[in-house]
Residue frames as a rotation matrix with the C-alpha (Angstrom) as fourth column:
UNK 1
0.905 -0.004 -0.426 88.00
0.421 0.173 0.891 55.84
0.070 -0.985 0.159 26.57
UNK 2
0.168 -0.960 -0.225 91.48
0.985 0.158 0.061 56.73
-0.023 -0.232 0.973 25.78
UNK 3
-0.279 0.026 0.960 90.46
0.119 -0.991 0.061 60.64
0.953 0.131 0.273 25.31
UNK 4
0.908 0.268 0.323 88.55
-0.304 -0.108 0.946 60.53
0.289 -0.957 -0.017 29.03
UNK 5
0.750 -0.313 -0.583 91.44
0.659 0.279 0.698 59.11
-0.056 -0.908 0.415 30.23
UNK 6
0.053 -0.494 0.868 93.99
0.908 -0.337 -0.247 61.53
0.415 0.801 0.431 28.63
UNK 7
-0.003 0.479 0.878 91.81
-0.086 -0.875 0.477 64.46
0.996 -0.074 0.043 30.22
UNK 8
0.923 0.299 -0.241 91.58
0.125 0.361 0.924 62.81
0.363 -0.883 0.296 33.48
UNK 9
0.066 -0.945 -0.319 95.83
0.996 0.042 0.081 62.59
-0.063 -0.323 0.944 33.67
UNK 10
-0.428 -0.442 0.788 96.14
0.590 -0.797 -0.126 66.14
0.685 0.411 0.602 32.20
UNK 11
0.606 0.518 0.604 93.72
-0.259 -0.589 0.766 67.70
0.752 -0.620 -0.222 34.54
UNK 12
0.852 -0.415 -0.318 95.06
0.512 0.535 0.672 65.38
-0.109 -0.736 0.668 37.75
UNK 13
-0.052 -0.998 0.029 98.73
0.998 -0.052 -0.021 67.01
0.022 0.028 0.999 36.60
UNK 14
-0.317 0.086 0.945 97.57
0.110 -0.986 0.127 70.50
0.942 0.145 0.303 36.12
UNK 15
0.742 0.540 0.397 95.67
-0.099 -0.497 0.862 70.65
0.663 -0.679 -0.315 39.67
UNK 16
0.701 -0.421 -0.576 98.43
0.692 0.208 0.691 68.58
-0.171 -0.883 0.437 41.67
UNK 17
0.085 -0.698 0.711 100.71
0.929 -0.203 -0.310 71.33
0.361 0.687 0.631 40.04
UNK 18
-0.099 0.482 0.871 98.80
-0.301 -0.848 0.436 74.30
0.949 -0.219 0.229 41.18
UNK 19
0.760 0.527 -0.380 97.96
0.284 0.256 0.924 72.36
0.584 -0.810 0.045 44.40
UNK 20
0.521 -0.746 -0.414 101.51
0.853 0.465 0.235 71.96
0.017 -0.476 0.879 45.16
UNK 21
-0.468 -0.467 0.751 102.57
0.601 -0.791 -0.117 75.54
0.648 0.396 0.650 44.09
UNK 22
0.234 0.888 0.396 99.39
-0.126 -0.376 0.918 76.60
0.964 -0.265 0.024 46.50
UNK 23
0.930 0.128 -0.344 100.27
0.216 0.566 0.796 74.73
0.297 -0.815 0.498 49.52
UNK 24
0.158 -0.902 -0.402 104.19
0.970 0.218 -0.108 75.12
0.185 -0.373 0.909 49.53
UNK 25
-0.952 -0.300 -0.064 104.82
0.289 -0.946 0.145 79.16
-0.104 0.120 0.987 48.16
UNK 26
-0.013 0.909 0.416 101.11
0.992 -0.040 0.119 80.47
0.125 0.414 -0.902 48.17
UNK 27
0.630 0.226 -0.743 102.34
0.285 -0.957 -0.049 84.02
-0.723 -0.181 -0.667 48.83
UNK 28
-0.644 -0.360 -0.676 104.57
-0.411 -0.582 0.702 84.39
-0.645 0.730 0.226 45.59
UNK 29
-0.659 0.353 0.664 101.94
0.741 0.454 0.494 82.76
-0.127 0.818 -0.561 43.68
UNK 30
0.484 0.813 -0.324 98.97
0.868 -0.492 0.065 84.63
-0.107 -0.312 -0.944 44.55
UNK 31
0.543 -0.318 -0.777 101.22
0.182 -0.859 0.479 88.07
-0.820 -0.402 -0.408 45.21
UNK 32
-0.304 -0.806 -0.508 104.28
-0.337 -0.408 0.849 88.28
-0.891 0.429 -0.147 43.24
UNK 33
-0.659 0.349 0.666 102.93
0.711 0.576 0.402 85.60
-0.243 0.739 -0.629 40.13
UNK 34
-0.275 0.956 0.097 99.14
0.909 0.226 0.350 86.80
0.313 0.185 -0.932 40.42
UNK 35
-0.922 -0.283 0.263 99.42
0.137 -0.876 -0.463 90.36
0.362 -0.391 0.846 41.76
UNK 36
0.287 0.941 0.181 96.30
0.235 -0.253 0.939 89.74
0.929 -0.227 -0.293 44.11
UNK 37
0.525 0.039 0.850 95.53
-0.633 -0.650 0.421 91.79
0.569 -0.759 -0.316 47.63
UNK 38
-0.763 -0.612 -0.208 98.01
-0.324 0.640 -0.697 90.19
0.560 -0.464 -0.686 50.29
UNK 39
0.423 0.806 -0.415 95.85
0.214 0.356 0.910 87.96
0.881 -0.473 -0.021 53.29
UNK 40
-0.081 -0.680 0.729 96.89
-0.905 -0.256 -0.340 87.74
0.418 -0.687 -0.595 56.92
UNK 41
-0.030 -0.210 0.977 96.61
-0.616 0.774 0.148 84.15
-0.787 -0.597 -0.153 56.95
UNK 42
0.003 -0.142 -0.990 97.39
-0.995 0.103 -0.017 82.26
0.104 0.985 -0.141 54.13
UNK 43
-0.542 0.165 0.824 96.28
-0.434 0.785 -0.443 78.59
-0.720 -0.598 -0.354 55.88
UNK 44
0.340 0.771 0.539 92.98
-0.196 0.619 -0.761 78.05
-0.920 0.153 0.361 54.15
UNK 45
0.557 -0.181 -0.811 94.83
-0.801 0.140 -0.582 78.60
0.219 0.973 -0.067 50.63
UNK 46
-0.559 -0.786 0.263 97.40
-0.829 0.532 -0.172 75.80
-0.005 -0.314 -0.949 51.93
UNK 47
-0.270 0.524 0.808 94.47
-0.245 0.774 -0.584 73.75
-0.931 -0.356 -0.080 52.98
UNK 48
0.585 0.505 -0.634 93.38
-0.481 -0.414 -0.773 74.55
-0.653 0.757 0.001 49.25
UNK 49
0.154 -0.594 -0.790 96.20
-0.872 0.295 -0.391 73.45
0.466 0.749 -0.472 47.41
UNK 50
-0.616 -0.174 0.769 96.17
-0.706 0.556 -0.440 70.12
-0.351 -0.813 -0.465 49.67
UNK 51
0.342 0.935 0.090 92.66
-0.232 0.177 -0.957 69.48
-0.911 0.307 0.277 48.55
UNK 52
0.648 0.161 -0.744 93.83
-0.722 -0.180 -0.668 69.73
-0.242 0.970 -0.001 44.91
UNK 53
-0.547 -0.815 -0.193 96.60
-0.817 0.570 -0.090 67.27
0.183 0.108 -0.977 45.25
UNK 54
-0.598 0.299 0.744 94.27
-0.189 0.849 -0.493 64.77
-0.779 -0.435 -0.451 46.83
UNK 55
-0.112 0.481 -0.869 92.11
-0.457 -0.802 -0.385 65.46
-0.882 0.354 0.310 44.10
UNK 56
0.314 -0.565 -0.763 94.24
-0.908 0.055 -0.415 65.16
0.277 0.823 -0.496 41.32
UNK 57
-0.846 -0.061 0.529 95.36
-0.158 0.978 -0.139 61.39
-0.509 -0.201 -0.837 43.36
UNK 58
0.132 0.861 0.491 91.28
-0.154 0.507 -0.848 60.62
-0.979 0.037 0.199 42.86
UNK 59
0.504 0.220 -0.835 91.52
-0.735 -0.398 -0.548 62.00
-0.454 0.890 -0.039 39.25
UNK 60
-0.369 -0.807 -0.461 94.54
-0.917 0.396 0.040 59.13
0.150 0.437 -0.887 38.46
UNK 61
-0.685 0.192 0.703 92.80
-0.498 0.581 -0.644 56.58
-0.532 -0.791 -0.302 40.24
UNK 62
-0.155 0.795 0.586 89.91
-0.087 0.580 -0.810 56.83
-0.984 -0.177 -0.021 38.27
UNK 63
0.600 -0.287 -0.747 91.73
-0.795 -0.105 -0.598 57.26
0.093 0.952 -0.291 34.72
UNK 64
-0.348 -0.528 0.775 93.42
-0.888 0.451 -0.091 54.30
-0.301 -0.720 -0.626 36.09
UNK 65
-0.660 0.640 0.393 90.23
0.186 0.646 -0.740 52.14
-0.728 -0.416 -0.546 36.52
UNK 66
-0.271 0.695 -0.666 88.27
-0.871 -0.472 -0.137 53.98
-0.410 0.543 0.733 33.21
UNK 67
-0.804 0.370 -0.466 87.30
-0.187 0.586 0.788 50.50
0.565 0.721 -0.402 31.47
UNK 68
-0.555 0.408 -0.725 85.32
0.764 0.594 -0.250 49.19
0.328 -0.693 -0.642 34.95
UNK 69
0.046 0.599 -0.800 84.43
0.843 -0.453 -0.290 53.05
-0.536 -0.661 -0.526 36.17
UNK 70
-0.820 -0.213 0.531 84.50
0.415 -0.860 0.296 55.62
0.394 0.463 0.794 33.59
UNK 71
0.553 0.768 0.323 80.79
0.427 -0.594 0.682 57.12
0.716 -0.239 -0.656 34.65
UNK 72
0.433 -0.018 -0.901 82.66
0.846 -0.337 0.413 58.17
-0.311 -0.941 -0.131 38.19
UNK 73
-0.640 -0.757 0.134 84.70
0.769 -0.630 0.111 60.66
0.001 0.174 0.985 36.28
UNK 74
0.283 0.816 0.505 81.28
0.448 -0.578 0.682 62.64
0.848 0.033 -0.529 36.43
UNK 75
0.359 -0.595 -0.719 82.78
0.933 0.215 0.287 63.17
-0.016 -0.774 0.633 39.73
UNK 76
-0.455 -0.890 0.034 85.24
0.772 -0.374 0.514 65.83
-0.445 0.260 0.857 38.39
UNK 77
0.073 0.451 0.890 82.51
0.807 -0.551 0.213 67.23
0.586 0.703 -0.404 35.74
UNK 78
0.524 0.836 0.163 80.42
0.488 -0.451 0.747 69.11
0.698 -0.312 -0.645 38.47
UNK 79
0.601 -0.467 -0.649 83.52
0.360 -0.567 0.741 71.08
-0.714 -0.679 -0.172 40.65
UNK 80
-0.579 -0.808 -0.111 85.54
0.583 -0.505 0.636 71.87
-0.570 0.303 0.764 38.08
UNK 81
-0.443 0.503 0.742 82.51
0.607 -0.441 0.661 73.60
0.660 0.744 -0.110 36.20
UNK 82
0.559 0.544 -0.626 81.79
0.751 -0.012 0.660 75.20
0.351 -0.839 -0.415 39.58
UNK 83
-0.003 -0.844 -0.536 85.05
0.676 -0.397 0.621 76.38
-0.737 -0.361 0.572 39.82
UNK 84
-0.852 -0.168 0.495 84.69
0.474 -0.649 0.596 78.30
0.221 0.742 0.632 36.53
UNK 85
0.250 0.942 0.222 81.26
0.657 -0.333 0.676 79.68
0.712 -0.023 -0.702 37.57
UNK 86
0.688 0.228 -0.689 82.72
0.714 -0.383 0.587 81.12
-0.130 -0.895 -0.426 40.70
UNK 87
-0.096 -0.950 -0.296 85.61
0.776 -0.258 0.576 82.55
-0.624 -0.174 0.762 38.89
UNK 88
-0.226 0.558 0.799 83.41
0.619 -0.551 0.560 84.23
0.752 0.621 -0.221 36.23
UNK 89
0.480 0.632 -0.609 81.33
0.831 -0.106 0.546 85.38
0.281 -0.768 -0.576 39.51
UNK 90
0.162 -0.633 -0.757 84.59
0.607 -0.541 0.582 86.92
-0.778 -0.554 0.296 41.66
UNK 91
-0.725 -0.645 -0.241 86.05
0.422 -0.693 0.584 88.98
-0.544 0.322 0.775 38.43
UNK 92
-0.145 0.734 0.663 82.61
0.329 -0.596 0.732 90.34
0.933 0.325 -0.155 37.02
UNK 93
0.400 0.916 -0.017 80.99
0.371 -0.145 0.917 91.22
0.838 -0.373 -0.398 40.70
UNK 94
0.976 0.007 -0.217 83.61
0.217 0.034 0.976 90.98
0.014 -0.999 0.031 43.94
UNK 95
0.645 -0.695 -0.316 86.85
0.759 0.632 0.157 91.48
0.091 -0.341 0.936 42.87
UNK 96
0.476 -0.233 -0.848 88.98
0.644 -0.564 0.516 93.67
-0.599 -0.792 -0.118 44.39
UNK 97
0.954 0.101 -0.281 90.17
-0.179 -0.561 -0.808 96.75
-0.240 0.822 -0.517 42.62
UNK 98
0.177 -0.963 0.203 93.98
-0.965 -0.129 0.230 96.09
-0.195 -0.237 -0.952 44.03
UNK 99
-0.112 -0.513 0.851 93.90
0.067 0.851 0.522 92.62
-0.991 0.116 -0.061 42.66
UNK 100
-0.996 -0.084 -0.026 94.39
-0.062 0.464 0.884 91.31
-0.062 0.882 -0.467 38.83
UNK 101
0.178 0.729 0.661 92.21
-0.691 0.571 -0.443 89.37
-0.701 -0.378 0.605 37.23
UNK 102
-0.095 -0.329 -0.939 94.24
-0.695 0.698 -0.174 87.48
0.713 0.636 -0.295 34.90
UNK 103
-0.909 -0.347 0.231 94.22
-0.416 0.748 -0.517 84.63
0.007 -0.566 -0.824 37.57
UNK 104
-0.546 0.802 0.244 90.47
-0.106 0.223 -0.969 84.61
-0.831 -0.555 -0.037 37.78
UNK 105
0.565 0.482 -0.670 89.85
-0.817 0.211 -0.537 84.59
-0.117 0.850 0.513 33.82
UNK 106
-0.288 -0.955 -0.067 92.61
-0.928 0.295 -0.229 82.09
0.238 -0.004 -0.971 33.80
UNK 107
-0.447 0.644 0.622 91.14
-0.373 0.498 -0.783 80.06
-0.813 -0.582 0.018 36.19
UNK 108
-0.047 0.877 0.478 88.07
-0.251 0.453 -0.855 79.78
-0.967 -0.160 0.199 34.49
UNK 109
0.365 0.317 -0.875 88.92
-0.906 -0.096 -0.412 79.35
-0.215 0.944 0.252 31.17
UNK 110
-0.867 -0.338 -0.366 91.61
-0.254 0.932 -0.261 76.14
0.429 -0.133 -0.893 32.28
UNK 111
-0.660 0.424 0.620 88.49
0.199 0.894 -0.400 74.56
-0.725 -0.140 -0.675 34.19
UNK 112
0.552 0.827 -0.107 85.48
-0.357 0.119 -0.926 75.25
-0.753 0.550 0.361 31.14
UNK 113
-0.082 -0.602 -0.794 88.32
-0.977 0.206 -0.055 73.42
0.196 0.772 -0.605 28.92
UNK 114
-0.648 -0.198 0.736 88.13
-0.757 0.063 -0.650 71.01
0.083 -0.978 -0.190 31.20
UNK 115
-0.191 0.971 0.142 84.71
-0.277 0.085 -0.957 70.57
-0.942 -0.222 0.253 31.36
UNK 116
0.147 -0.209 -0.967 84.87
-0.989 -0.052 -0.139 70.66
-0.022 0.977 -0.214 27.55
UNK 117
-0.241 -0.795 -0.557 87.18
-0.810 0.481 -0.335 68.12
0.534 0.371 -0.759 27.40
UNK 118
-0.974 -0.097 0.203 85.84
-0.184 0.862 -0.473 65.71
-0.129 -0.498 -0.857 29.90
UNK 119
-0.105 0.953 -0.284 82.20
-0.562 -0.293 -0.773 65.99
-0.820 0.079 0.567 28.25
UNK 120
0.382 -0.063 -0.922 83.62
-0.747 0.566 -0.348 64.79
0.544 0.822 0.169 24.77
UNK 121
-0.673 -0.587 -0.450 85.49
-0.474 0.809 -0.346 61.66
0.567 -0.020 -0.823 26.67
UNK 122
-0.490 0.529 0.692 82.48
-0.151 0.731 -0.665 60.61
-0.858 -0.430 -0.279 28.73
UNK 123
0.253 0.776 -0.578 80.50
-0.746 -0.224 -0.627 61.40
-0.616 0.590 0.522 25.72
UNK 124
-0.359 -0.523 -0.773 82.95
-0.761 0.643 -0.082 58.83
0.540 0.559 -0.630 23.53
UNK 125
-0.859 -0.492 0.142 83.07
-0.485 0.694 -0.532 56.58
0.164 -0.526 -0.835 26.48
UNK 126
-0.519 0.817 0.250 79.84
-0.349 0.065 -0.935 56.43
-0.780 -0.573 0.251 27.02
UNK 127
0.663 0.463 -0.588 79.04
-0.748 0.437 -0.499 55.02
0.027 0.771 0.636 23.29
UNK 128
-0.153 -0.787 -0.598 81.78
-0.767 0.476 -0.430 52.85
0.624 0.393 -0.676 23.54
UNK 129
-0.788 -0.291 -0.543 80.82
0.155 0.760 -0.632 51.43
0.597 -0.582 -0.553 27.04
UNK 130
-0.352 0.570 0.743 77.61
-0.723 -0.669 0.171 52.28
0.595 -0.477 0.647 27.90
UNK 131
-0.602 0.016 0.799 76.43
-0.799 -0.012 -0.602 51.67
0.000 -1.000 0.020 31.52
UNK 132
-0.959 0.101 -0.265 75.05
0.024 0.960 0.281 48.16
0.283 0.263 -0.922 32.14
């Protein structure tokens, strides 16, 4: 349990990081940081890095609570392995020529660690405490 929960803080700190870096300055991240194409509204990424902070609250909550609810961290499994699927997706198929893609291999290589990493700790947890 004490590896799931590990993975559960580290992730929860890495997104509210990125959330908060998203939401506050999301044109030097994205632009100046991430050299991708500029938007002309730069809301939904705000709304985006918002999302990831709440998140990353759920993500403490439930590394918190892992002796009573470790199975919910499944939760987490199935978007952050999404999120790498879509970032694989955008820099093989859609992405613009005028952006990077160090942000989008990035990306996906911090959430299939992730994913990694929160497989082996349910996997542990899940001999250690399995479901009643």
């Amino acid at each position: 349990m004490a590896l799931l929960r590990r993975v559960l803080y580290l992730q929860a700190a890495v997104w509210a990081i990125t959330g908060a870096a998203l939401a506050l300055v999301p044109h030097f991240v994205l632009q100046t940081i991430f050299k991708q194409v500029p938007y002309n509204d730069y809301a939904f990424v705000r709304i985006l890095g918002l999302d990831d902070i709440a998140l990353a609250m759920l993500m403490v909550l439930v590394a918190q609570r892992a002796t009573d609810l470790w199975w919910w961290a499944w939760a987490f499994v199935f978007p952050t392995a999404l999120i790498a699927v879509v970032a694989v997706l955008n820099v093989t198929i859609s992405l613009s020529k005028f952006s990077s893609s160090v942000m989008w291999w990035l990306l996906a290589a911090v959430n299939v660690a992730f994913v990694a990493a929160l497989l082996a700790g349910l996997a542990r947890t899940g001999r250690e405490r399995p479901l009643p």
